[in-house]
Every structure is written in C-alpha cells, then in structure tokens.
C-alpha positions as CSV (number, residue, x, y, z in Angstrom):
1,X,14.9,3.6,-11.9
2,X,16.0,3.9,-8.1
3,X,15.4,0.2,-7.0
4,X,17.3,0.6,-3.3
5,X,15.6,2.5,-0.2
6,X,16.6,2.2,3.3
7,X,15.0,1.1,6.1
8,X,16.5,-0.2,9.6
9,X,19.5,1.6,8.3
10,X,19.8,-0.8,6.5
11,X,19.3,-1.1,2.3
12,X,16.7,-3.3,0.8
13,X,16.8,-4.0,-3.2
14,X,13.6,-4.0,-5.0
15,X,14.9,-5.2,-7.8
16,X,13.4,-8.1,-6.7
17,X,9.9,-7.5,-5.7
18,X,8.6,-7.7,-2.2
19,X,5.4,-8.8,-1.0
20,X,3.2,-6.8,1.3
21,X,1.0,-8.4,3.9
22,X,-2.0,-6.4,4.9
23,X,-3.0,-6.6,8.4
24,X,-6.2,-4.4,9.5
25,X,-7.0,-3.6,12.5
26,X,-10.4,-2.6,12.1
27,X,-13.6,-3.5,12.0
28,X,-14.6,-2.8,8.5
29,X,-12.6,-3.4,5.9
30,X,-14.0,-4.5,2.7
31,X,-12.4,-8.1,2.9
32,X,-13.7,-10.0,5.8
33,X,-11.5,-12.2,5.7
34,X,-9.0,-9.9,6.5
35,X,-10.2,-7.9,9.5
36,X,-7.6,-8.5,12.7
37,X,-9.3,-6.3,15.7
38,X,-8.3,-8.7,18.6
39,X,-5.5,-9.4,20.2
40,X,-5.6,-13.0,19.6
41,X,-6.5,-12.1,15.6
42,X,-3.5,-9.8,15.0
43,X,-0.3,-12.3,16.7
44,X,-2.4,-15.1,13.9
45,X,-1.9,-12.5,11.0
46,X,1.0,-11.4,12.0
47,X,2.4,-15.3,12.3
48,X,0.7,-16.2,8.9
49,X,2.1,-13.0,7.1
50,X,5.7,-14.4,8.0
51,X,5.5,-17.5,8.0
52,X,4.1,-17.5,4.5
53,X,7.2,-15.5,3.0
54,X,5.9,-11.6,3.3
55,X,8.3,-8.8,3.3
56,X,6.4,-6.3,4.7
57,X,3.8,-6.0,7.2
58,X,1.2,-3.1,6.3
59,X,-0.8,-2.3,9.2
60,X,-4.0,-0.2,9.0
61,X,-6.9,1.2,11.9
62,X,-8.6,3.4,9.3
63,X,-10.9,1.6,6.9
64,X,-10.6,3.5,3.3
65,X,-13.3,1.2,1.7
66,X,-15.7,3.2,-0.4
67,X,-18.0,4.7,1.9
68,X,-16.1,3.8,5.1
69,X,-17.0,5.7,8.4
70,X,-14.6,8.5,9.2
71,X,-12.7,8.5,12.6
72,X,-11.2,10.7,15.0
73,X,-7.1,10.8,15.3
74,X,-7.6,9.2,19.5
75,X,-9.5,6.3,17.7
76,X,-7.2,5.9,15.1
77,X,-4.5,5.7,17.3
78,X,-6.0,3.8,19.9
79,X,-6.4,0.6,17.4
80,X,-3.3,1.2,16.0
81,X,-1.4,1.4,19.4
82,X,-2.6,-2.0,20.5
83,X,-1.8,-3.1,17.3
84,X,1.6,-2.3,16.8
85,X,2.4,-3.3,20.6
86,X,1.7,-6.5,19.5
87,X,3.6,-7.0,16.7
88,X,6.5,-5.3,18.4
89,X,6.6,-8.1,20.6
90,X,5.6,-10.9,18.3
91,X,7.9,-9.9,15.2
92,X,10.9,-7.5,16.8
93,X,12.3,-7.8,13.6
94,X,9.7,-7.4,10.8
95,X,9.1,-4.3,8.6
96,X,6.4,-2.6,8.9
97,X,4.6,-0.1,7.3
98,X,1.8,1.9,8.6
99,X,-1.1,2.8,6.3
100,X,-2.5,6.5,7.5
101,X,-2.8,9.7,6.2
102,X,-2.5,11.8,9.4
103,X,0.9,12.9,10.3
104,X,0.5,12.8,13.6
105,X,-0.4,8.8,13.4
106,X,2.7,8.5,11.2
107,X,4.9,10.8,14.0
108,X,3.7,8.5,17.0
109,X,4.5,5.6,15.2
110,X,7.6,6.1,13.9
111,X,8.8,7.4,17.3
112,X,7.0,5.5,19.7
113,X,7.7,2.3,18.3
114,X,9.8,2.5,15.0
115,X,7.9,1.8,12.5
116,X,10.0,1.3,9.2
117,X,7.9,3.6,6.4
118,X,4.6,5.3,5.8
119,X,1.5,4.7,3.5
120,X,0.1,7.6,2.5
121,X,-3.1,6.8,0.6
122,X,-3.5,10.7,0.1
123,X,-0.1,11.5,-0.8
124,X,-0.3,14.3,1.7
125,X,-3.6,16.4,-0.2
126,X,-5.5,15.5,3.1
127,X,-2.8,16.4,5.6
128,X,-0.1,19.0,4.9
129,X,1.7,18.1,7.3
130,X,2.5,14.5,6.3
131,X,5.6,15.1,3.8
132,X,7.3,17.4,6.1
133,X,6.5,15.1,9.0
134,X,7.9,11.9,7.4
135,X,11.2,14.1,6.0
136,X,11.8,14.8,9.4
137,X,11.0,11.1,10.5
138,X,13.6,10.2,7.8
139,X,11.7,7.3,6.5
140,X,10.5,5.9,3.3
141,X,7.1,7.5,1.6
142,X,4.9,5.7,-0.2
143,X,2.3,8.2,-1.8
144,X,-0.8,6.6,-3.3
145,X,-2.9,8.5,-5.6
146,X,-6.2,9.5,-4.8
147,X,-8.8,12.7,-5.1
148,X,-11.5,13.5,-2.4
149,X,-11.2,11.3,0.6
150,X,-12.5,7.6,1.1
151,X,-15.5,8.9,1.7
152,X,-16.3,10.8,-1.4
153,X,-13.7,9.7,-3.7
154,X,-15.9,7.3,-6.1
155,X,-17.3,10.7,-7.1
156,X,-13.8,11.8,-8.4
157,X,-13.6,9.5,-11.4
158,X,-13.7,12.2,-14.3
159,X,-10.0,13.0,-16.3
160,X,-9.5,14.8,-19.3
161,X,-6.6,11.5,-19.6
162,X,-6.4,9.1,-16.9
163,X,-3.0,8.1,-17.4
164,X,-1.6,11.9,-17.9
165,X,-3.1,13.5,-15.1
166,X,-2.0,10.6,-12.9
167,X,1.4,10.8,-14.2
168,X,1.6,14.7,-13.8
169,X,0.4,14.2,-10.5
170,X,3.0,12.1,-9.1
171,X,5.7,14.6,-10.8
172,X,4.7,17.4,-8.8
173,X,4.3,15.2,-5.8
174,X,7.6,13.5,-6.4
175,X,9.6,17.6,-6.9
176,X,7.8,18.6,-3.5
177,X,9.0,15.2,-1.9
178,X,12.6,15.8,-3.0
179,X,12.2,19.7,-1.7
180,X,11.6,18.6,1.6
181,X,14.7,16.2,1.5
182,X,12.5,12.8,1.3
183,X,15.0,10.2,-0.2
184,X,13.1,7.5,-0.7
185,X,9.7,7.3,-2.2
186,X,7.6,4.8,-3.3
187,X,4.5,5.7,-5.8
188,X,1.3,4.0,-5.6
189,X,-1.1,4.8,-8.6
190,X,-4.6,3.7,-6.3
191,X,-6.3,1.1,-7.6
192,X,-9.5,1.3,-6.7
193,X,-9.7,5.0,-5.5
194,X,-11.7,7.7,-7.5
195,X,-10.9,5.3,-10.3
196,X,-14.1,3.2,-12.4
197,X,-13.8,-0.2,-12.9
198,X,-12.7,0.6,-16.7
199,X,-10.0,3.2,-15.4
200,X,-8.4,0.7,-13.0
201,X,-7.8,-1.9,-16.4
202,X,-7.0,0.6,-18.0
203,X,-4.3,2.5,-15.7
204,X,-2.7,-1.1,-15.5
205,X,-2.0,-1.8,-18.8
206,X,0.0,1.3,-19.0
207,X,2.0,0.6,-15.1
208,X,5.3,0.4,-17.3
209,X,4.9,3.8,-18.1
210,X,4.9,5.1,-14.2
211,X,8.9,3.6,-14.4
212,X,9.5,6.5,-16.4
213,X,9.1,8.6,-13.1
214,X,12.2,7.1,-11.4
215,X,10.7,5.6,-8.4
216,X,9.9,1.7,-7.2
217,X,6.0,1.1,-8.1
218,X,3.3,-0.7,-5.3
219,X,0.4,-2.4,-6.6
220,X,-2.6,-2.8,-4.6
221,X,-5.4,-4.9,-6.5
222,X,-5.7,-7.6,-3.5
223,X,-9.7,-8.7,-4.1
224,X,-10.8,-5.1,-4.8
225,X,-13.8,-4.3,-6.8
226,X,-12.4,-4.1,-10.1
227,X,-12.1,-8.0,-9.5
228,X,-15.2,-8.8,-8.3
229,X,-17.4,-6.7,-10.2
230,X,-15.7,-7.3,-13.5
231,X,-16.4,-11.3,-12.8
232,X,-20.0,-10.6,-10.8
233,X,-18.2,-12.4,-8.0
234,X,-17.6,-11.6,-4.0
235,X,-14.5,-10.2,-3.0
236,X,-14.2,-14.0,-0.5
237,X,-14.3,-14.9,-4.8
238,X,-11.5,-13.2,-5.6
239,X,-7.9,-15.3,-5.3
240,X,-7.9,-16.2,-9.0
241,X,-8.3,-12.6,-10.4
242,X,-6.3,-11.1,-7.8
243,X,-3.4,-13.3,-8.5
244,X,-3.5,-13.0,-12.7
245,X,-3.1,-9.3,-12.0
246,X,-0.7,-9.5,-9.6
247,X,1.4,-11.6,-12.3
248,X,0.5,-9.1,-14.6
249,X,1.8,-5.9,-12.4
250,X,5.1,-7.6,-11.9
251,X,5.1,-7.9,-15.8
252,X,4.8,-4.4,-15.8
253,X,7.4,-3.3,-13.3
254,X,5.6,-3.7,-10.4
255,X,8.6,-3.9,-7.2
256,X,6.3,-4.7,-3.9
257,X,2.5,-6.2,-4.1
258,X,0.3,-5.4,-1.3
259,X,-2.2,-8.1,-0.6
260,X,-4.0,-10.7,1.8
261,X,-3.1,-13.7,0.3
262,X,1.3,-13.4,1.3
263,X,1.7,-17.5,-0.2
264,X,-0.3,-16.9,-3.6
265,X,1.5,-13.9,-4.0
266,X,5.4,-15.0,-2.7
267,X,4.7,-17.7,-5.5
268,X,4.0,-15.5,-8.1
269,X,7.2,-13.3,-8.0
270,X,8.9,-16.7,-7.3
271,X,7.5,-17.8,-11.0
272,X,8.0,-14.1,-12.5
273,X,11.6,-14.1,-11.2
274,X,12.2,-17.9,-12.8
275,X,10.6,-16.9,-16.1
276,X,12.6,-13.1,-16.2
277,X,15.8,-15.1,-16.0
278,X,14.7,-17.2,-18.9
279,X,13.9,-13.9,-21.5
C-alpha cells in the first residue's frame, strides 16, 4: 500500500498514522462541543488542536449531519474565508485540510490561501467538477463514500453487500482519480453516511480489506451515532466508545483518524505504535 503523499512539497509517511483535528466553523454540527463560529472560538481550536499533538487540521463551514440545512456556495465560503484567515495567521505552518464538496470552495482555497488537501465527503458524485479541479490544484484527495447528499442520505442504506459495493465503488473512483492524473488519494469509507448503525460495525470489522485497494485509509467515527445510539448515550457521552474504535481502526490499518478529541486520539496511536513494535 502507498503510505507517502505530498503536501507543502514536501512528503509525509503514513506509515505512522496521523491524527486529524476537526475544526467547524458552523453553527450546527452534531457535536456541540465542537462548533468554532467566532473568531475568538476558532484561534482556541486551532491552539488546542496543536498543542495537543494533531497532524492535521480539518476545517469545515458545511454541516453534513443527518438532516443538516443546505447552503449556498457565498455562505459557504464566507464562513470558511474568515476561517481559514485565521488560521493562516495563527498556524502559518499547519496542514490543513478543507472538508467541501464544491470545487469551487476547494479552488478558492487552495489558491487563495494554500490549503494543503481536500475532503471530499462525496467523492465528486455531487460535483463533477471536483476531481478535475483538485488534479489541476495538484493536491492530495480524500474521497469519502457516500450516496444521496447529507440531506437525504440516511435513506440510502440498502446494498445487495455492503462491503462489495463499497469496495467496487472506491475502484472505479480510484481508475477515474488516476485518469485525471490525481497522485495522491486518500479513501474514506463514511462512517456514518447512508450507512445503519449495524452497517457501520459491520464495514469496520472488514477496514483491513479496503488495504487491498492500494491507498492510505481515514477513519471518521469521532462521537457519531453509531456510538451513541449503540450505548443509548449522547454524543457529549461519547469519548470512551469513540476512542475503543479508534484503537480498533488503527488495528485494522487505519493511517489518519479524524476526530475532536486530538490528545485521546495522539495517545492511542502512541499505544498502537508501542504495542505494533512488540508483535
């Protein structure tokens, strides 16, 4: 499996996994504790997401909860704008990683302040655009499976196998990704979208499979619902379960874990790392 992609011009091995910290600015997402819509709110995440060890910094202004309000591109961009201006200034140096599906977002970002990769939680099915756009943009892809749109995508949870058609699907998106000349790719199977509790337990016990498709894996389970509603707990519940599966993804061949919590997570791969030396 392909465990180097540049960024910065630079190369950055994940054969060692890399923590993700999410910081959204929005309004809405599902995890309160996690919403960073002022200034003052984004230089604190931005500070805690390094100082606690993160990697990468994720930044979102489109909420893709279940059910989540649709926005227009100027909205989208506005929040994200503000956003990115300030952790240009705070963090010069950090990677980060915008989380859109419009192109346009991911051109404007990419050339107006340099952002390092893109998050695609469509894998380019709602913008065709996107996969030319970011082959031109010349930066690392992460697609995310998904079917309908945030809005309507809980109503998408039928397969004739989950784990085939998820597996077939990332082929063909992976062939048109090296078409277009994108080198560095990233596959996210979408936890938590179009996906029943069940199918999300189930779709991580077979992760080890996805290595088969060449590319580094993301894991997103960070306090989603297949968490909380397993346990009848709150997603503000959520630490413990989020961290056994986190521990579990990286058993699996997990290489970057997107999540709130950046210290629980840095000391997971810390005690996977200590224990994979010991096998």
């Amino acid at each position: 499996m392909k465990k180097l992609i540049r960024v910065k011009g630079g190369i950055i091995d994940l054969s060692s996994p890399l923590v993700m910290g999410i910081l959204n600015a929005t309004p809405d997402s599902f995890f309160e504790g996690c919403r960073s819509s002022s200034d003052e709110a984004i230089e604190r995440r931005v500070d805690e997401i390094l100082s606690q060890g993160g990697d990468i910094i994720d930044i979102g202004a489109y909420s893709s909860r279940p059910d989540s309000i649709d926005i227009s591109i100027e909205e989208e961009w506005e929040r994200l704008s503000r956003a990115l201006a300030i952790v240009k200034r705070r963090a010069p140096m950090a990677t980060i990683s915008i989380d859109t599906f419009r192109s346009e977002i991911a051109r404007r970002s990419v050339e107006e302040f340099g952002v390092d990769m893109i998050n695609d939680i469509s894998g380019g099915e709602l913008d065709g655009e996107m996969m030319p756009t970011v082959a031109r943009l010349g930066v690392p892809y992460i697609m995310m499976h998904m079917r309908g749109t945030p809005q309507t995508m809980q109503s998408f949870c039928e397969y004739d196998s989950l784990i085939t058609d998820i597996l077939h699907y990332f082929s063909k998106k992976i062939d048109r990704a090296r078409e277009l000349g994108i080198s560095d790719v990233i596959i996210d199977p979408g936890f938590g979208f179009s996906k029943s509790v069940s199918q999300n337990y189930e779709l991580l016990a077979a992760l080890d499979q996805f290595e088969a498709l060449g590319h580094p894996i993301l894991v997103g389970v960070s306090r989603k619902s297949m968490i909380y509603r397993l346990l009848d707990i709150t997603p503000a519940d959520s630490l413990n379960g989020t961290t056994a599966l986190n521990m579990f993804a990286l058993s699996k061949g997990a290489s970057i874990l997107r999540v709130h919590d950046v210290r629980e997570a840095v000391e997971v791969v810390r005690i996977h790392q200590a224990l994979s030396i010991n096998k």
